[in-house]
Structures are given as structure tokens and as C-alpha cells.
N, CA, C and O of each residue as an XYZ file, in Angstrom:
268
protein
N      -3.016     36.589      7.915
C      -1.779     35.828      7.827
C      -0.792     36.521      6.913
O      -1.083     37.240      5.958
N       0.729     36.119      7.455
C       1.522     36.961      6.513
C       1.500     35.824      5.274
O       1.135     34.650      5.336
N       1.969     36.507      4.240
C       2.569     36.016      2.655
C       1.289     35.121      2.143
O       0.209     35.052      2.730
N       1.584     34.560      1.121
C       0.743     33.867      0.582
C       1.053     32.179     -0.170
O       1.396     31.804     -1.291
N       0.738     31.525      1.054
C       0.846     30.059      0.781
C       0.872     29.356     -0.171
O       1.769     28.626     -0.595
N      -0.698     29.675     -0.747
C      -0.505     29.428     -2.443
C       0.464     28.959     -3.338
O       0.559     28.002     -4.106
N       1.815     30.831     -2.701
C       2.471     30.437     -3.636
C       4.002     29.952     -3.335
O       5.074     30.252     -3.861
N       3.609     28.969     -2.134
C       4.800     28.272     -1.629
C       5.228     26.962     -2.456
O       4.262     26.279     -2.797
N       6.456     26.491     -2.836
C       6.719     25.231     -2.797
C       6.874     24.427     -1.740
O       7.683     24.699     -0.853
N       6.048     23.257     -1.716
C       6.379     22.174     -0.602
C       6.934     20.905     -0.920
O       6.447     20.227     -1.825
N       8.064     20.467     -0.151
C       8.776     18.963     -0.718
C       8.391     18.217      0.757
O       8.580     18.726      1.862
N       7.863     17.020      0.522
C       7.297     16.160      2.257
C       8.477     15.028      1.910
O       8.987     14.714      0.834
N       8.681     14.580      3.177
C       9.842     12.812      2.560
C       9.295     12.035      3.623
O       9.344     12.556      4.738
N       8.844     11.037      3.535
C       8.875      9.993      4.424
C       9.952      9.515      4.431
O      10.403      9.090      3.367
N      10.763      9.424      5.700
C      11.859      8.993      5.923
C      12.192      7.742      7.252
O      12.617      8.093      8.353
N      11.946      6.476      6.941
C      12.485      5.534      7.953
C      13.878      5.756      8.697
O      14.939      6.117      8.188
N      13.566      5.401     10.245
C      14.669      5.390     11.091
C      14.817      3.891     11.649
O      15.432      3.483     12.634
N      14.068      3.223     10.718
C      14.521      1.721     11.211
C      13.753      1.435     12.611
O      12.991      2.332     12.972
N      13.847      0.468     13.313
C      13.589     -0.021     15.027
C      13.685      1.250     15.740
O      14.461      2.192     15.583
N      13.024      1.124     16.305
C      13.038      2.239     17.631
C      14.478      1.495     18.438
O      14.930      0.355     18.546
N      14.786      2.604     18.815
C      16.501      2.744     19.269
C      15.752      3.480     21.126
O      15.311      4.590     21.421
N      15.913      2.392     21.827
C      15.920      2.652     23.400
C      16.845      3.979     23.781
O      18.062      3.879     23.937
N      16.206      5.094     23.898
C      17.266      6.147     24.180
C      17.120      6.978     24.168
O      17.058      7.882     25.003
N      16.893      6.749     21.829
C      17.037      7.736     20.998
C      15.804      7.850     20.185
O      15.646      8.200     19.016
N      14.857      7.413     21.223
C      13.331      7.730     20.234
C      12.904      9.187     19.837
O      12.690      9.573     18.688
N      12.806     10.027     21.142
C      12.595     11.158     20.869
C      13.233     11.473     19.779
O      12.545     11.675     18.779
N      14.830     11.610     19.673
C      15.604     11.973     18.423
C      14.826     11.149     17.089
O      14.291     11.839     16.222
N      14.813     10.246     17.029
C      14.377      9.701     15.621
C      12.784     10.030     15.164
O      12.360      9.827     14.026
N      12.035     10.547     16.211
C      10.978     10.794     15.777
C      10.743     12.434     15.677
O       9.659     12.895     15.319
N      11.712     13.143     15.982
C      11.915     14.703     15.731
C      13.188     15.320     15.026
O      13.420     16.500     15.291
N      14.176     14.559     14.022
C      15.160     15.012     13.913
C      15.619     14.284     12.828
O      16.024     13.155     13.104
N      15.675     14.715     11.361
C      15.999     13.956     10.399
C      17.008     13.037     10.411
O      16.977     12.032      9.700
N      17.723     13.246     11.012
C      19.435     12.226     11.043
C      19.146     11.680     12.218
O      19.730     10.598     12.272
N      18.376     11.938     13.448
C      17.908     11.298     14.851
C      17.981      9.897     14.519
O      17.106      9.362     13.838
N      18.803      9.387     14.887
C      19.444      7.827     14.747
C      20.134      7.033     14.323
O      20.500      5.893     14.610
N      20.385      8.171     13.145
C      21.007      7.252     12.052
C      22.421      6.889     11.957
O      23.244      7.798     11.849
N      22.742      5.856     11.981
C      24.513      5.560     11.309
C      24.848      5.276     10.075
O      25.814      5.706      9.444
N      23.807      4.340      9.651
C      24.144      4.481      8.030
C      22.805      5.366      7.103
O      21.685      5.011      7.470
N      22.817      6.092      6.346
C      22.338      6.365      5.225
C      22.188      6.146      4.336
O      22.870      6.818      3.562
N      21.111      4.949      3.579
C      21.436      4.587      2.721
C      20.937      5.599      1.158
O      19.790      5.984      1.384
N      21.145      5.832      0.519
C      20.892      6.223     -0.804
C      19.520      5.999     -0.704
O      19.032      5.011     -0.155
N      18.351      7.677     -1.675
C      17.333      7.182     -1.313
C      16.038      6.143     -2.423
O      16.025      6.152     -3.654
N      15.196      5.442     -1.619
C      14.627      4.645     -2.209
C      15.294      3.328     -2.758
O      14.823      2.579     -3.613
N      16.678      3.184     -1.979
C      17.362      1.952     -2.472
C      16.981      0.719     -1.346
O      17.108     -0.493     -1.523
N      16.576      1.281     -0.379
C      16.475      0.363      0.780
C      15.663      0.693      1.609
O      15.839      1.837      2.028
N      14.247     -0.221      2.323
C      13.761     -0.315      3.410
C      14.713     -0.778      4.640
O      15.131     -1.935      4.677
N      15.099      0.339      5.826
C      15.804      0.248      6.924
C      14.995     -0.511      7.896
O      13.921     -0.062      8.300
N      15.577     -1.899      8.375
C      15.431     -2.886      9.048
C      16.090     -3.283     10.321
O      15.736     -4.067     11.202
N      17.623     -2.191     10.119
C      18.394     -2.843     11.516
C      18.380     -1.083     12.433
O      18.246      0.083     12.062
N      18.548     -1.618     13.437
C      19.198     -0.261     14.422
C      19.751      0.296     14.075
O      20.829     -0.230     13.796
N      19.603      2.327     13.630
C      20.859      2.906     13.124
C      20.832      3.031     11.900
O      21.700      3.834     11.559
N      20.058      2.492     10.746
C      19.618      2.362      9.160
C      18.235      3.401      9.535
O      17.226      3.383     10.240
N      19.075      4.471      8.362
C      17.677      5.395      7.774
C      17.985      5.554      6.484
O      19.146      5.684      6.094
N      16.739      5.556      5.558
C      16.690      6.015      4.423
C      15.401      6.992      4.190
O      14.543      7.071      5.070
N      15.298      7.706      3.019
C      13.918      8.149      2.512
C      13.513      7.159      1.632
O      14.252      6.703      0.759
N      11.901      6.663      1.902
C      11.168      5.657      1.777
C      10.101      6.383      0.423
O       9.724      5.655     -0.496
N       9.717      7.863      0.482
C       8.660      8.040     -0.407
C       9.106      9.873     -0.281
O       9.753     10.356      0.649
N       8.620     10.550     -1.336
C       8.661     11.856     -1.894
C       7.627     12.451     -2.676
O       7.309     11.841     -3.696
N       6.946     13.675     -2.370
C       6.653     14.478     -2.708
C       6.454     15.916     -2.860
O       6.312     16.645     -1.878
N       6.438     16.362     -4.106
C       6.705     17.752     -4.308
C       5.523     18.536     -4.899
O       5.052     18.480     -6.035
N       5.140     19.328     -3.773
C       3.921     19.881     -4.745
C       4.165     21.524     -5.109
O       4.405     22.407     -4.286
N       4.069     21.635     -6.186
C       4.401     22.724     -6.817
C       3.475     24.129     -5.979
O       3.025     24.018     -4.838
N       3.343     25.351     -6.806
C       2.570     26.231     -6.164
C       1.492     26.381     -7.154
O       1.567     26.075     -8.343
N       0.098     27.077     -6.305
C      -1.105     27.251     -7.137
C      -0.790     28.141     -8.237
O      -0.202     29.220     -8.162
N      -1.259     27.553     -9.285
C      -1.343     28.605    -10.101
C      -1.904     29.578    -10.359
O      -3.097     29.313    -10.213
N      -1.749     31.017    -10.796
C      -1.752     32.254    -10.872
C      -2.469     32.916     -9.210
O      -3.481     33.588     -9.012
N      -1.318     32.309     -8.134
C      -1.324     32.296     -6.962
C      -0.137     33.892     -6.865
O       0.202     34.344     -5.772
């Protein structure tokens, strides 16, 4: 394999797209903004209506050390 993983940084977000949107599922389940109309600020709000996305949870994991 190329490079060395180890010594990657990784950031993951769980990010809600609210209700499945008749249409625009594919988009909301492959495409960070896939649905969204409003954005709310993150961790201020669980998205409940059609069109409401926020990020729900975050993590950052650093790289191995003396990787």
C-alpha cells in the first residue's frame, strides 16, 4: 500500500438529513448538503422536518504515534 495510514488524521461527522425526502434519497444518503435547505449550526439541533440538516456527533482521531 502507498503512504502510511498511521500517520493520517481522520475527522468522521455524523450528520442528519432529517426525513427521507421522496426523490432525494440517494442525494441525502451520498452527499453532505444532499437535501438540505436549512443548516442549522452544529450540535444545536436534532433535524426533524424535510430539508433540516445538521451535524449530530464528531470525531477526531489524531495520528499514531511515532507513526
Amino acid at each position: 500500500l502507498e503512504g502510511n495510514a498511521f500517520s493520517a488524521e481522520v475527522h468522521m461527522i455524523i450528520r442528519s438529513h432529517g426525513p427521507a425526502i421522496p426523490g432525494l434519497i440517494n442525494e441525502q444518503i451520498s452527499i453532505f448538503t444532499g437535501g438540505c435547505e436549512v443548516d442549522f449550526a452544529p450540535f444545536t439541533e436534532i433535524p426533524d422536518e424535510e430539508g433540516e440538516c445538521g451535524d449530530v456527533e464528531v470525531s477526531i482521531h489524531l495520528p499514531v504515534a511515532g507513526s
